[in-house]
N, C-alpha and C positions, 0 to 999 in steps of 0.2 A: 389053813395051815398054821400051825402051832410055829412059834419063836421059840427058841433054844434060851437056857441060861444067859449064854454072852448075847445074843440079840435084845436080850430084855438090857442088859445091861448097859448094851450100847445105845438103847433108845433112852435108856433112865439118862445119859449123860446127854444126849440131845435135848431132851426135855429140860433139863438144866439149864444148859445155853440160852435156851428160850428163856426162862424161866427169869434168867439173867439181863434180857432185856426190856422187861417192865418193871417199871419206877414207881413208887409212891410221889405223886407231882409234888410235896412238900419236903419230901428229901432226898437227899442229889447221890440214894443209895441204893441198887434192886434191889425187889423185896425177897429175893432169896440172899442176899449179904445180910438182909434184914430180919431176917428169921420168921418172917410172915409163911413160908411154906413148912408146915409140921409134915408132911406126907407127901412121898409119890409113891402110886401104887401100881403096877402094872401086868397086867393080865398077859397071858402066853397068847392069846388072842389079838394081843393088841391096844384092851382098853385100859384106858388110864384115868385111877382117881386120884383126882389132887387134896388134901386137907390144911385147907386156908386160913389167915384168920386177917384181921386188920389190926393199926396201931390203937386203937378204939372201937366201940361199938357205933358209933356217931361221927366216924371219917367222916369226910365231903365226899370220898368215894368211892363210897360202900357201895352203892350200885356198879360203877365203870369199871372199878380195879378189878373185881372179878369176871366179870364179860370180858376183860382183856387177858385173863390169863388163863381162862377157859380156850380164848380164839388163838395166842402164842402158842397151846401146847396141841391146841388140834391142827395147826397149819404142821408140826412139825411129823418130818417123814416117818411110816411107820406108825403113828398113834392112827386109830379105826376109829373110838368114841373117849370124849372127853365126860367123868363124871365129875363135879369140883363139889365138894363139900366146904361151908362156911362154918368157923368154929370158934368160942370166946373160951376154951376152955382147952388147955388153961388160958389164962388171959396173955396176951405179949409183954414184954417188958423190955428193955437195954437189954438185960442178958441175955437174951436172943442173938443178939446179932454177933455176927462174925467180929473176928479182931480186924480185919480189914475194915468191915465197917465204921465197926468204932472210932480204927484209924483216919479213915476219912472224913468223917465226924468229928473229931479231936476228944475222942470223948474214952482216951487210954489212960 
């Protein structure tokens, strides 16, 4: 069964939410405030690919942070398959992130 427009759209905003509950352990900001998510792509089918990147090539948790937003966005209702793409390019920067984050950060 094919998802409609607004079903895609409502799962792109659940995905979010998710998305909004994994931290980077060294800063007290999700990594979607954080501008680490470049992409959500979602299939009528269901499947969704993420395009990710980290605050460096050499995090401490370059392994874990992606296993974990791989496992947030396939628990959430409605996603079938999780594809997560890892990406340095372009690289992350401050400007990435949201004014909220920054706010949180004091870094306005």
């Amino acid at each position: 069964m094919a998802y409609t427009e607004e079903q895609i759209a409502d799962l792109g905003e659940n995905i979010i939410k998710s998305l909004k509950t994994v931290y980077d352990p060294e800063i007290p900001v999700d990594i979607y405030e954080l501008g680490l998510i470049y992409d959500v792509q979602i299939s009528e089918e269901g499947a969704v690919k993420v395009i990710m990147t980290l605050t460096t090539p050499n995090c401490p948790v370059a392994e874990s942070l992606p296993a974990e937003v791989r496992e947030k966005v396939s628990e959430t209702e409605g996603v079938k398959e999780v594809d997560l793409e890892l990406t340095f390019e372009p690289s992350w920067n401050k400007d990435m992130m949201s004014e909220e984050a920054r706010f949180e950060l004091g870094m306005f």
